[in-house]
Structure formats: C-alpha cells, structure tokens
C-alpha positions, 0 to 999 in steps of 0.5 A: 500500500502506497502511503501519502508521503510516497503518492506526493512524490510520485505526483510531484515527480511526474509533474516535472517529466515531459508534457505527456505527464498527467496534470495535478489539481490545484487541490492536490498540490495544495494538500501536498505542500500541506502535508510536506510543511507540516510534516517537515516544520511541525514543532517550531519556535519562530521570534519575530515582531507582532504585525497586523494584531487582531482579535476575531469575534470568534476569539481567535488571534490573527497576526503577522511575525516580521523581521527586516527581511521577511514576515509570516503569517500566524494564528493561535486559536481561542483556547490557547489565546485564553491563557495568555499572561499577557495582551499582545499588541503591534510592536512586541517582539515574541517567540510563538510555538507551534507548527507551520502549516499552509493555507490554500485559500490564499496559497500561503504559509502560516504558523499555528501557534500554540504559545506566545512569550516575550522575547527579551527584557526590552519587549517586557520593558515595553509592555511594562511602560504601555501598561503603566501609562494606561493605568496611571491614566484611570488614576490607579497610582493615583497620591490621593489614593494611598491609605495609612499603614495601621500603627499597631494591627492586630492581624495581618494577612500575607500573600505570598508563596508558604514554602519560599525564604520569604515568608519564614523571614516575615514571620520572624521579623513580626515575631522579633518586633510585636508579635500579632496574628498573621493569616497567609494566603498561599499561592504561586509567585512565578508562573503562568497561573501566579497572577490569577492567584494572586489577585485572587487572594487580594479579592478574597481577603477584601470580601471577608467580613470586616470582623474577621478580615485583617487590618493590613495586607502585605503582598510578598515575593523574593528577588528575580529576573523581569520574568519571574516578577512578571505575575505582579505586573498583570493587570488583574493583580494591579487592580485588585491591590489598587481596588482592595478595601484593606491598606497593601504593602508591597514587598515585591522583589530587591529594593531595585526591582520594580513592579506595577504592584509597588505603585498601586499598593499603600506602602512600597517596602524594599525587601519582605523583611523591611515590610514586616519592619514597616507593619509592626513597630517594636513591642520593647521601644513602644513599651519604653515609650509608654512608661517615658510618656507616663513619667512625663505625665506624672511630673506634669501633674505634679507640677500643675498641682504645685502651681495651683497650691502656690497661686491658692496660698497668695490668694490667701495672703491677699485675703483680708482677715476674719475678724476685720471683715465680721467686725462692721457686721458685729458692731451693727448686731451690738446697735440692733440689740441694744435697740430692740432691748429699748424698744420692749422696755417701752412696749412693756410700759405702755402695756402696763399703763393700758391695763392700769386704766382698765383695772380702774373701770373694772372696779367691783362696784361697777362691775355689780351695776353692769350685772344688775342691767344683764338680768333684767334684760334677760328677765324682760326676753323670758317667755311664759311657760305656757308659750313655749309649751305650745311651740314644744307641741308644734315641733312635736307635730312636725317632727311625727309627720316627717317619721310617717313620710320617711317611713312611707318612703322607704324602699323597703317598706312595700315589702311588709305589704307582700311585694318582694325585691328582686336583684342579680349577684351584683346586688342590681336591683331588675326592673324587667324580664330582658335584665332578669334572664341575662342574669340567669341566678336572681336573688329574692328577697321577702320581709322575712328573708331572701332566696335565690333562684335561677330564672327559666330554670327548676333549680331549687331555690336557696333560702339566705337569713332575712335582713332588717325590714323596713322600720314600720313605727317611728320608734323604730325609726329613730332607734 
C-alpha cells in the first residue's frame, strides 16, 4: 500500500517529466505542500515582531511575525489565546510555538501557534511602560489614593508563596518586633497561573467580613529576573491591590526591582523583611515609650498641682482677715440689740399703763351695776311657760309627720305589704324580664328573708337569713 508521503512524490515527480505527464489539481498540490510543511516544520519556535494584531469575534488571534527581511503569517486559536499572561499588541517582539502549516485559500504559509512569550527584557520593558501609562491614566497610582499603614494591627494577612525564604523571614521579623496574628494566603509567585492567584487572594481577603478580615495586607515575593516578577505586573493583580478595601504593602522583589504592584499598593517596602519592619513597630521601644510618656505625665501633674497650691496660698495672703471683715457686721448686731432691748422696755410700759386704766373701770362696784342691767334684760326676753309649751307641741307635730313620710318612703317598706325585691349577684336591683334572664341566678328577697333562684330554670331555690325590714313605727325609726 502506497502511503501519502510516497503518492506526493510520485505526483510531484511526474509533474516535472515531459508534457505527456498527467496534470495535478490545484487541490492536490495544495494538500501536498500541506502535508510536506507540516510534516517537515511541525514543532517550531519562530521570534519575530507582532504585525497586523487582531482579535476575531470568534476569539481567535490573527497576526503577522516580521523581521527586516521577511514576515509570516500566524494564528493561535481561542483556547490557547485564553491563557495568555499577557495582551499582545503591534510592536512586541515574541517567540510563538507551534507548527507551520499552509493555507490554500490564499496559497500561503502560516504558523499555528500554540504559545506566545516575550522575547527579551526590552519587549517586557515595553509592555511594562504601555501598561503603566494606561493605568496611571484611570488614576490607579493615583497620591490621593494611598491609605495609612495601621500603627499597631492586630492581624495581618500575607500573600505570598508558604514554602519560599520569604515568608519564614516575615514571620520572624513580626515575631522579633510585636508579635500579632498573621493569616497567609498561599499561592504561586512565578508562573503562568501566579497572577490569577494572586489577585485572587487580594479579592478574597477584601470580601471577608470586616470582623474577621485583617487590618493590613502585605503582598510578598523574593528577588528575580523581569520574568519571574512578571505575575505582579498583570493587570488583574494591579487592580485588585489598587481596588482592595484593606491598606497593601508591597514587598515585591530587591529594593531595585520594580513592579506595577509597588505603585498601586499603600506602602512600597524594599525587601519582605523591611515590610514586616514597616507593619509592626517594636513591642520593647513602644513599651519604653509608654512608661517615658507616663513619667512625663506624672511630673506634669505634679507640677500643675504645685502651681495651683502656690497661686491658692497668695490668694490667701491677699485675703483680708476674719475678724476685720465680721467686725462692721458685729458692731451693727451690738446697735440692733441694744435697740430692740429699748424698744420692749417701752412696749412693756405702755402695756402696763393700758391695763392700769382698765383695772380702774373694772372696779367691783361697777362691775355689780353692769350685772344688775344683764338680768333684767334677760328677765324682760323670758317667755311664759305656757308659750313655749305650745311651740314644744308644734315641733312635736312636725317632727311625727316627717317619721310617717320617711317611713312611707322607704324602699323597703312595700315589702311588709307582700311585694318582694328582686336583684342579680351584683346586688342590681331588675326592673324587667330582658335584665332578669341575662342574669340567669336572681336573688329574692321577702320581709322575712331572701332566696335565690335561677330564672327559666327548676333549680331549687336557696333560702339566705332575712335582713332588717323596713322600720314600720317611728320608734323604730329613730332607734
């Protein structure tokens, strides 16, 4: 059996004898040249600058590679363009990866690219400088932006890789200088998924609730080249630090390494460990500061209390003496006294001679005249005794006519002539059937006593012991 690469040579071959050679299709050369490239160039790795950049609908990357003698077209399809670390743009010098293939619509050769890397520090400097400047511009680096470090927080969370030098070396600081509660978030520095990572955790210490969230976020990685510092130039993780609700520093790097990292954060420390010494202040210098403070306290308090008993004491100097200031007020007491021992001297004596002249007009001979008048004033205004005799009867009269009215109208009176009382438990009098079946038990009572009953019932009626009746004599009534 005849496999393709052979049937290709064959066609080829008898494509250049005489005229007499059969004709090939445009087809099956095109799917010859097709399989010879690809089968001849199907792994390689082709630098050269990005020309004609586009984006299709579909997601897929169109592209040229240029260098100053040649260019070649290339394509990378959606699902590899997803993964990119980066945005590919005009003028970025990149190494693609993938196969050479032909496309026989336009009779052309193009490379398939699997992935794009830059190509040297220049190109990411670049980037570096145009992602920079597009960000500053949304006012991300922004001086108003940037937040106060907390002085003293009680916990800290660190993004950071757990297995690298860098996050023994902050935990050791933090230790040596205050210790505080410190969270990490674990994730990759250095590679394709690093950025993701990393603005992940940002994201995820910001959406904690803020009674659990730390106070302060230290964003950490060792030295290294532009590449492996890359992840914390991404987009994504710029944002999240510039966007986060907690105060990042960023400790990315040696003190000249540079990311986008370090202008977004609140605070820039050169190295890991200079972060935590900008996170914590030292617990031995703070606590010397405080007793420092409360001595200077003490002696200002002594000091004010000293003043003030030195201003009280000249106050008191300046003050006149007791006894020069009670002195006016006593001699007036002395002047008052003595004028008021004079003043009951005089009342004394006009009282004495005011009663001397009465003791004169009350003198016994006078006083038995003055009697005499009284009685036989008194002995004219008596009444004889049959007179009063008759007024007596009179009131008598009156006052029997009043004990039959008052007898006549009491309320119990109409029960000695046979009539009876009838009352619900509340002691309410009822006046008709309506109130005596809405009380349902009634209360009866007789001149001779009462009994209980319940109305449209066959109940047995309970007899109570009789009360006072009505008063039937005028005797009785005033009993």
């Amino acid at each position: 059996m005849i496999d393709d690469d052979e049937r290709d040579a064959r066609l080829l071959a008898e494509a250049t004898e005489g005229s007499n050679a059969p004709a090939l299709s445009v087809s099956e050369i095109s799917s010859a040249l097709k399989r010879s490239v690809e089968d001849r160039f199907g792994h390689v790795r082709v630098r050269g600058e990005i020309s004609g950049y586009k984006r299709a609908a579909s997601g897929h990357l169109y592209f040229s590679l240029k260098d100053a003698d040649a260019k070649l077209d290339g394509v990378m399809w959606k699902g590899n363009a997803a993964r990119l670390p980066f945005a590919p743009e005009d003028g970025l010098e990149v190494v693609a990866t993938g196969k050479l293939t032909t496309y026989a619509g336009r009779s052309s050769y193009q490379i398939i690219a699997d992935r794009l890397e830059l190509a040297g520090e220049g190109a990411l400097m670049l980037l570096f400088e145009k992602l920079k400047a597009r960000l500053a511009v949304e006012g991300l680096f922004a001086t108003e932006r940037k937040r106060a470090i907390p002085y003293l927080p009680k916990k800290i969370g660190i993004v950071t890789s757990p297995t690298g030098a860098v996050i023994r070396d902050i935990l050791h600081r933090l230790a040596d200088r205050f210790p505080s509660q410190v969270i990490v978030w674990p994730v990759l520095v250095q590679g394709d998924t690093a950025a993701a990572q990393v603005a992940a955790a940002v994201n995820g210490f910001s959406a904690m609730a803020p009674e659990t969230r730390p106070d302060l976020l230290i964003v950490a990685r060792g030295g290294g080249s532009i590449e492996d510092l890359w992840a914390f130039n991404e987009e994504a993780v710029v944002r999240a630090v510039a966007n986060s609700a907690i105060p990042v520093i960023s400790a990315v790097g040696h003190e000249t390494d540079t990311t986008l990292c370090d202008f977004a954060a609140d605070l820039r420390a050169p190295t890991p460990t200079a972060a935590a010494e900008m996170a914590v202040p030292v617990r031995l210098d703070l606590t010397e500061r405080l007793v420092q403070q409360g001595l200077r306290m003490d002696g200002a308090i002594r000091r004010t209390v000293q003043r003030g008993i030195e201003r009280l004491e000249a106050q008191r100097r300046l003050l006149p003496k007791p006894a020069d200031l009670a002195a006016p007020w006593q001699q007036r007491a002395d002047e008052l006294t003595e004028r008021l021992r004079r003043g009951l001297e005089r009342r004394v004596e006009n009282t004495r001679l005011s009663f001397a002249g009465m003791a004169t007009r009350l003198s016994p001979p006078l006083l038995r005249r003055r009697v005499g008048l009284a009685k036989d004033r008194l002995a004219a205004q008596r009444l004889p005794s049959a007179q009063i005799n008759r007024r007596l009867e009179v009131a008598q009269g009156k006052l029997d006519s009043l004990a039959r009215l008052a007898t006549s109208l009491h309320p119990l009176a109409p029960l000695n002539r046979g009539f009876a009382k009838i009352s619900d438990s509340d002691g309410k009098t009822i006046m008709g059937t309506d109130a005596a079946k809405a009380a349902g038990q009634v209360s009866i009572r007789f001149a001779d006593g009462s009994v209980d009953a319940l109305v449209g019932g066959g109940g047995a009626a309970r007899t109570r012991p009789a009360k006072p009746t009505p008063p039937s004599n005028q005797s009785n009534l005033f009993d």
